[in-house]
C-alpha positions as CSV (number, residue, x, y, z in Angstrom):
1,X,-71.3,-12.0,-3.5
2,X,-74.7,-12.9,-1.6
3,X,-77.7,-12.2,-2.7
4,X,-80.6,-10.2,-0.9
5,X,-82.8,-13.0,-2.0
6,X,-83.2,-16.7,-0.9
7,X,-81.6,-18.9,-3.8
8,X,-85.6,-20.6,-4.4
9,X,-86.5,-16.5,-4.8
10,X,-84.1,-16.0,-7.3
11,X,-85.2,-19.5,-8.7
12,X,-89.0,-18.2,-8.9
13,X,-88.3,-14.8,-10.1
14,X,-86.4,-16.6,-13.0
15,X,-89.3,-19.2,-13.4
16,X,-91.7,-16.6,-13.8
17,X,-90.0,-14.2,-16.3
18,X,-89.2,-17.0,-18.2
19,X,-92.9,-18.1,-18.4
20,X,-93.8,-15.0,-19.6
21,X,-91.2,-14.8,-22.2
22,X,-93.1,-17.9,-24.2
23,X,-94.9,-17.3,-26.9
24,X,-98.4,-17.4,-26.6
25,X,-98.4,-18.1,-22.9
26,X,-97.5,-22.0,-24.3
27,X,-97.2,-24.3,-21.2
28,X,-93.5,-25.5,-20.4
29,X,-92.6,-28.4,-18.2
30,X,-91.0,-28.4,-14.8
31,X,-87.9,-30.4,-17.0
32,X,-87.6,-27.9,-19.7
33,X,-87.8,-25.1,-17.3
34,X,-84.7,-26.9,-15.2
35,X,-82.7,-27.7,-18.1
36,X,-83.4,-23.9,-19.3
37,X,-82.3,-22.4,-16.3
38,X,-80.2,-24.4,-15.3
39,X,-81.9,-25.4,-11.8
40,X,-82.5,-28.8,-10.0
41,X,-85.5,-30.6,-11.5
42,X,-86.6,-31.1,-7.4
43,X,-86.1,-27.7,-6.3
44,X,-88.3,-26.1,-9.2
45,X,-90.4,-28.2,-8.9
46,X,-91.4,-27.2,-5.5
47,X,-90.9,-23.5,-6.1
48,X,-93.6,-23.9,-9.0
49,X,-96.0,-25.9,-6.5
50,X,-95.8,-22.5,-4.4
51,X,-96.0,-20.0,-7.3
52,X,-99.2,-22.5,-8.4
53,X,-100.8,-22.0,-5.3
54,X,-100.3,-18.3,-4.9
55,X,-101.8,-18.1,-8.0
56,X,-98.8,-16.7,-10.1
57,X,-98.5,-19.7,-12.6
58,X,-101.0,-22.3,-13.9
59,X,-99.7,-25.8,-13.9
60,X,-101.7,-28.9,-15.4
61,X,-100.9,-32.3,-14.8
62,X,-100.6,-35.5,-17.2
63,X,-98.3,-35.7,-20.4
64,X,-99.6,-32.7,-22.1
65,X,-99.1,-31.0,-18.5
66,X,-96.7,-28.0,-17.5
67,X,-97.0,-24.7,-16.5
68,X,-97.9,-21.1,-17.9
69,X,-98.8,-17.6,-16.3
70,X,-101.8,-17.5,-14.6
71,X,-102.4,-14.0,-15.3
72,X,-101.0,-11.5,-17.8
73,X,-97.1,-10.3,-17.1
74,X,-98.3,-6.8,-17.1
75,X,-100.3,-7.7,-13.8
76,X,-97.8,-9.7,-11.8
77,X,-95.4,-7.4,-9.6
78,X,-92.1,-8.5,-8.8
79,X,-92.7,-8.4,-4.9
80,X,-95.4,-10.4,-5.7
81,X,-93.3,-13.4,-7.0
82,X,-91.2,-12.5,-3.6
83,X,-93.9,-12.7,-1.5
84,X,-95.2,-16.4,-2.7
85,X,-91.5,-17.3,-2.4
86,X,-89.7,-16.0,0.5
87,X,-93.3,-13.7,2.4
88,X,-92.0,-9.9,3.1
89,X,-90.2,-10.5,6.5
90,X,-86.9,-9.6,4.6
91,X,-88.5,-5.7,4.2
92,X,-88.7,-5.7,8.1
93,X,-85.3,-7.8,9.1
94,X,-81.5,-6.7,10.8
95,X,-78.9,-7.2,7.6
96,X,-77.0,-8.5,10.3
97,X,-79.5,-10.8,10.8
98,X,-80.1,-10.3,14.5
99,X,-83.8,-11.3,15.5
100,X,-84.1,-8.9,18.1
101,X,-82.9,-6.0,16.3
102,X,-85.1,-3.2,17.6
103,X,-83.4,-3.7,21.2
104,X,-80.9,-2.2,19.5
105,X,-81.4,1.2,18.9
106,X,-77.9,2.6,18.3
107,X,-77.2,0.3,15.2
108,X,-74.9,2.4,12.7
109,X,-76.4,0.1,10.2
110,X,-80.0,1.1,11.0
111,X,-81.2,3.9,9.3
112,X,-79.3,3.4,5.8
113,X,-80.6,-0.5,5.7
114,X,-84.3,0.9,6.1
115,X,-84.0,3.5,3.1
116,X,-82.2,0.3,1.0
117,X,-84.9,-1.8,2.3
118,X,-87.6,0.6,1.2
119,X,-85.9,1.7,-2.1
120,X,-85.8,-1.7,-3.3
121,X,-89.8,-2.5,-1.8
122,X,-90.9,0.3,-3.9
123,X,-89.1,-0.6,-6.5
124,X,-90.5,-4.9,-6.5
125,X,-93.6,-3.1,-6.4
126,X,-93.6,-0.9,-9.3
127,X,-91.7,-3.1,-12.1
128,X,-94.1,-6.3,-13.7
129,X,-92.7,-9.5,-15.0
130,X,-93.8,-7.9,-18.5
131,X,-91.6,-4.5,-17.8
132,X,-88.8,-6.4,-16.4
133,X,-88.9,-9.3,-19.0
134,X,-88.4,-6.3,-21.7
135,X,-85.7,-5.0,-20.2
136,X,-83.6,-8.5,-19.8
137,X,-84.4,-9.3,-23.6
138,X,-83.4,-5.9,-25.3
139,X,-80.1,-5.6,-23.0
């Protein structure tokens, strides 16, 4: 099945929850963080560069380098980890991926992809890293 996220959201979303899942906000390499997860070294490694400079995560460089939360769990918001990754266009877009959507106002698909589309904003919006991280682990 697809997913409503970009594979490098999916990607960050895991990076992040499992940042905050280390004890003591320890810092955990790019490698550890690939083999843990099971993603290309490469392609975390740019999708932590972005979470880095949106703030999200903390990376330092050199051998004792890696990367931790830059701020608690309990203040990062889903959405946010979706907006450093992907930006919010996918709240405003066609499912069937048409870029001129609104020419079409007599889409079946219209009105019930908006209420998903909003449902699932709200929801990115209210859950933290921390809540959902809680969740995952006690499941």
């Amino acid at each position: 099945m697809a997913s409503f996220f970009s594979k490098r959201c999916e990607y960050g979303l895991q990076a992040v929850i499992y940042l905050a899942s280390k004890e003591n906000n320890a810092l955990c390499s790019a490698k550890e963080i690939s083999e843990e997860l099971s993603i290309p070294k490469e392609f975390i490694s740019k999708i932590l560069q972005d979470l880095t400079e949106k703030g999200i995560i903390f990376s330092r460089k050199g051998r004792d380098g890696g990367f931790k939360l830059a701020v608690n769990a309990n203040e990062i918001k889903l959405i946010d980890v979706v907006e450093a990754v992907d930006g919010l266009d996918i709240f405003n877009s066609c499912i069937l991926g048409f870029h001129n959507c609104k020419k079409y106002k007599k889409c079946f698909l219209k009105d019930e992809w908006r209420d998903i589309l909003n449902q699932t904003y709200l929801m990115l919006s209210k859950e933290t890293v921390s809540n959902f991280k809680e969740k995952i682990l006690h499941t």
